[in-house]
C-alpha positions in Angstrom: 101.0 87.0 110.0 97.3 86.1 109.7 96.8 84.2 106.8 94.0 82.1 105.5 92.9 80.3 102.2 90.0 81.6 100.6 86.6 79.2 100.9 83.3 78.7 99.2 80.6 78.6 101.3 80.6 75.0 101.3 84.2 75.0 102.6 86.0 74.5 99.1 88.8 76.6 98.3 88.1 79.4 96.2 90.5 78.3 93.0 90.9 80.1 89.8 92.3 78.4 86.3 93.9 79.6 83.3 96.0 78.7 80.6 99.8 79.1 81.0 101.5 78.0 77.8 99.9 74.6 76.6 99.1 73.7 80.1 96.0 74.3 82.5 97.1 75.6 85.9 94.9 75.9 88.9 95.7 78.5 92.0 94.1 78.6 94.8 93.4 82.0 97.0 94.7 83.2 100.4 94.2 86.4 102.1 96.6 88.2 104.3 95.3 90.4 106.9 98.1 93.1 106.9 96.3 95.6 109.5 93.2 97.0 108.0 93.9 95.9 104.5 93.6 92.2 102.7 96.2 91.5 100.6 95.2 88.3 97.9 98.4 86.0 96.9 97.6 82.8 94.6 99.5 79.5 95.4 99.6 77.4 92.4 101.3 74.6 94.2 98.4 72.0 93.7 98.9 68.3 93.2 97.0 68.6 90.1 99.3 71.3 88.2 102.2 69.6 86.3 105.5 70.1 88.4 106.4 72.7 86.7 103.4 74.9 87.1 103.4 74.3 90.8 106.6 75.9 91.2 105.5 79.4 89.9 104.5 80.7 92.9 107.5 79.4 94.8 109.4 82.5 94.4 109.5 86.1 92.6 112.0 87.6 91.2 114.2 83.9 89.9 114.0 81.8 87.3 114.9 82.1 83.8 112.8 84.4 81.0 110.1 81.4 80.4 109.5 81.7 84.5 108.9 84.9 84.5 106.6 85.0 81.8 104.6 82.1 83.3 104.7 84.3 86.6 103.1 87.4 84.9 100.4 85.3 82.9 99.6 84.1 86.6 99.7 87.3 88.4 98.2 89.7 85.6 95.2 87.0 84.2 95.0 85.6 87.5 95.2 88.2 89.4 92.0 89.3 87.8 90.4 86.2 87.8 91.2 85.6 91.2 89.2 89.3 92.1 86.6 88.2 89.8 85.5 85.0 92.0 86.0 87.2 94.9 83.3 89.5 93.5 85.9 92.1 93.4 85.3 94.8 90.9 88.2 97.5 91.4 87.6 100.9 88.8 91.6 101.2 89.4 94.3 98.5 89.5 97.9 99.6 90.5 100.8 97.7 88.2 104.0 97.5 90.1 106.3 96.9 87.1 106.1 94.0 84.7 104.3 91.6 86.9 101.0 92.6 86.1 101.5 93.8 82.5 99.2 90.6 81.4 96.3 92.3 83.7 95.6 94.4 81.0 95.6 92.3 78.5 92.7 89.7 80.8 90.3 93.4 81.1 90.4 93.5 77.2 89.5 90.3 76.4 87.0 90.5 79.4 85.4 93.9 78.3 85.7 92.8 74.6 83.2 89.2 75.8 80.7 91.4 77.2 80.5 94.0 74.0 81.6 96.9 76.1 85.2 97.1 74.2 86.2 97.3 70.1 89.7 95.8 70.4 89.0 93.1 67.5 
């Protein structure tokens, strides 16, 4: 499958970072080529997450409760971070079960930042 990290136009990965827990974690971006369409999957295996964080995006669907959790905090904030940097601005984003259930929750606080939402 074609697959290649994201890069900055100086040849730096393209990286997002959030907070997962206590902790900082950093993911970097690669796109799939899947015929016509991208698909965007975020690695955070990255020498400088703790060990724990870079095992995250090892595999979905295992783990305890805590590991999934950290997974959807990754995937939903993340996810939209990750679009963000790619100057992606979707007006609809599909949630395929729990996964993304944090996604929401990253478009409130965004929207609340910029004055366009009254959540709190």
């Amino acid at each position: 499958m074609p697959i290649a990290l994201e890069r900055r136009g100086n040849g730096e990965p393209v990286t997002i970072k959030l907070k997962v827990g206590k902790r900082d974690v950093t993911a970097q971006i690669w796109r799939a080529q899947v015929g016509r369409v991208s698909l965007y999957l975020l690695d955070s295996d990255l020498r400088e997450n703790d060990p724990r964080d870079r095992e995250i995006t090892h595999r979905l669907y295992g783990g305890n409760e805590e590991m999934r959790i950290r997974q959807e905090i990754l995937l939903g904030i993340g996810g939209i971070r990750a679009l963000d940097e790619l100057k992606m601005r979707p007006s609809v984003c599909h949630m395929n079960e729990g996964h993304a259930a944090f996604l929401t929750i990253e478009q409130i606080r965004q929207r609340n930042a910029g004055g366009r939402a009254g959540f709190w």
